[in-house]
N, C-alpha and C positions, 0 to 999 in steps of 0.2 A: 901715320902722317896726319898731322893736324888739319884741321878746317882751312884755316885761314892760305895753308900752302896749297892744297887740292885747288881750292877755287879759285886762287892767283893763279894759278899753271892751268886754269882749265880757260881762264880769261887773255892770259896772254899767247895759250894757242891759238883762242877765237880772234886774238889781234893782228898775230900774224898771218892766219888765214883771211883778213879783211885785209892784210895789205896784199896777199901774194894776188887776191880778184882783184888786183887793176897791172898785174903784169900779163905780157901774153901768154895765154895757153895754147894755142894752134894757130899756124900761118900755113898759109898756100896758095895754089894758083886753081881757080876753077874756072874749067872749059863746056865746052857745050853750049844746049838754051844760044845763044846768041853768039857764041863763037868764045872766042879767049876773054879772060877778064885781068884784070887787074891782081894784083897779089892782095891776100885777105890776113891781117893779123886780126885774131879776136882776142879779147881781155879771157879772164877766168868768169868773170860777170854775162858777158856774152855769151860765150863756148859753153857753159853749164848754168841751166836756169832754178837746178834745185843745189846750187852750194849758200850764196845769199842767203835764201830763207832756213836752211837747215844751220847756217852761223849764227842770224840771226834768234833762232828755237831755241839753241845752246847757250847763247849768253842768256838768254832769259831762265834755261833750268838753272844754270850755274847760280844767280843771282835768287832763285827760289831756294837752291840750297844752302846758302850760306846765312838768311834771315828768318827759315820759314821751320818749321815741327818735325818731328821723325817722320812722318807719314807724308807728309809736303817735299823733304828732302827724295825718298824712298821713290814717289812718284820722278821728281825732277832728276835723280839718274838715272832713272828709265828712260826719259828724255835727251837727257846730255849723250847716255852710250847711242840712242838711234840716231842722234842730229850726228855724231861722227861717224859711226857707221855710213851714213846716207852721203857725208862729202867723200870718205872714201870711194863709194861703189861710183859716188856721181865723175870723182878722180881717172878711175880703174875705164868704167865703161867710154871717157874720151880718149884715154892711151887706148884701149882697144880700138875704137872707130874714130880717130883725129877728121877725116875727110866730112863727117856728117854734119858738125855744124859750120864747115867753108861749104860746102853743097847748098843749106839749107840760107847760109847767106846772101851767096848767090843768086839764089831760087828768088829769093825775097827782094835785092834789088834788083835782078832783070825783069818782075814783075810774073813768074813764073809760076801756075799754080802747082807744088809738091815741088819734089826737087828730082824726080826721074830723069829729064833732059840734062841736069847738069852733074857732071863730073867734078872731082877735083883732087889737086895732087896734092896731100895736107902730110906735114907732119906735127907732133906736140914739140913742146918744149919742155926746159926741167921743171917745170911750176906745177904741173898735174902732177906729179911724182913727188912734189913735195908736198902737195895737198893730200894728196890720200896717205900719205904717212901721218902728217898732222891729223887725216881726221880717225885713222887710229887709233891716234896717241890720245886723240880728243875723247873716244870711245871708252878707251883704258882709265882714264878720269874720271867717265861716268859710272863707270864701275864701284872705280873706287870711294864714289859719292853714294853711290848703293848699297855698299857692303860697310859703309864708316859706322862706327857708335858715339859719334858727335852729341852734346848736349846743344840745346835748345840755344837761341838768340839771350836767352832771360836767366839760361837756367843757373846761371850762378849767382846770380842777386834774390832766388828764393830759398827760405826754408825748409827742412823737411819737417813734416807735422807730426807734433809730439805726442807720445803715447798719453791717453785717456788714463786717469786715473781710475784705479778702480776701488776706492776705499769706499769701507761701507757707508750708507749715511748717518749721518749722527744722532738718532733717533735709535738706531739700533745698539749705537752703544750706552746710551742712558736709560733703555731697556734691558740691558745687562746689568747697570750698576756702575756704571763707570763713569765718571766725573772729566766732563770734557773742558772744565775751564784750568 
């Protein structure tokens, strides 16, 4: 797979995972603390406080590997696989516990210190389930950023440098006898 494809697919995952954090990712109703509350929709932005910065991390390795040297690229899919890895797990760990940040909402507008008083009845939505697939897929990008044998931003506008001659000097051969003109 070429440079140019890896890092358009690695950019327009990072895009649709910048639009899926403004759909909701968990809604519900939290009780407790102060009795019944209102229904809570949180965005993806809300609900998960490490997807932002780890989409954010990703466009940046992406964008180091498509201008920057083997050793710069090498680093930045090291980068690109842990920023997807990391929406994944950030994905996985709110389908596992949806209720924690409608609680922690709660907790925070009833003016509630921690969130032990409040309850809540949360379920996700499909948006976390497409996020951690994207940030797999995001993952598998980094990889394949890792493991590419890409040239260089330059490398095809330079030469390769041409073998040294190695004749004798000319001194040596009108030491011999021989007539160099």
């Amino acid at each position: 797979m070429t440079k140019s494809r890896v890092v358009l697919t690695g950019l327009a995952l990072c895009g649709l995972l910048g639009v899926l954090l403004t759909t909701t990712w968990v809604s519900g109703t939290p009780s407790g603390g102060l009795g019944g509350g209102a229904p809570v929709e949180l965005t993806g932005s809300e609900a998960s406080s490490l997807v932002r910065p780890a989409l954010f991390t990703a466009v940046a390795g992406l964008l180091v590997a498509a201008f920057l040297g083997p050793v710069a690229r090498r680093v930045a899919g090291v980068v690109v696989t842990l920023s997807g890895l990391a929406v994944a797990w950030a994905a996985a760990a709110l389908l596992l516990d949806p209720e924690g940040p409608v609680t922690a909402r709660a907790a925070e507008d009833w003016g509630l210190a921690g969130g032990a008083a409040v309850h809540a009845d949360a379920t996700a939505s499909w948006a976390p389930w497409v996020a951690a697939l994207l940030g797999v897929l995001l993952a598998l990008v980094g990889v394949a950023v890792l493991v590419a044998r890409w040239q260089g931003l330059g490398a095809r506008y330079e030469r390769r440098g041409q073998a040294t001659r190695t004749e004798e000097p000319l001194w040596d051969s009108l030491s011999r006898g021989e007539d160099p003109t």
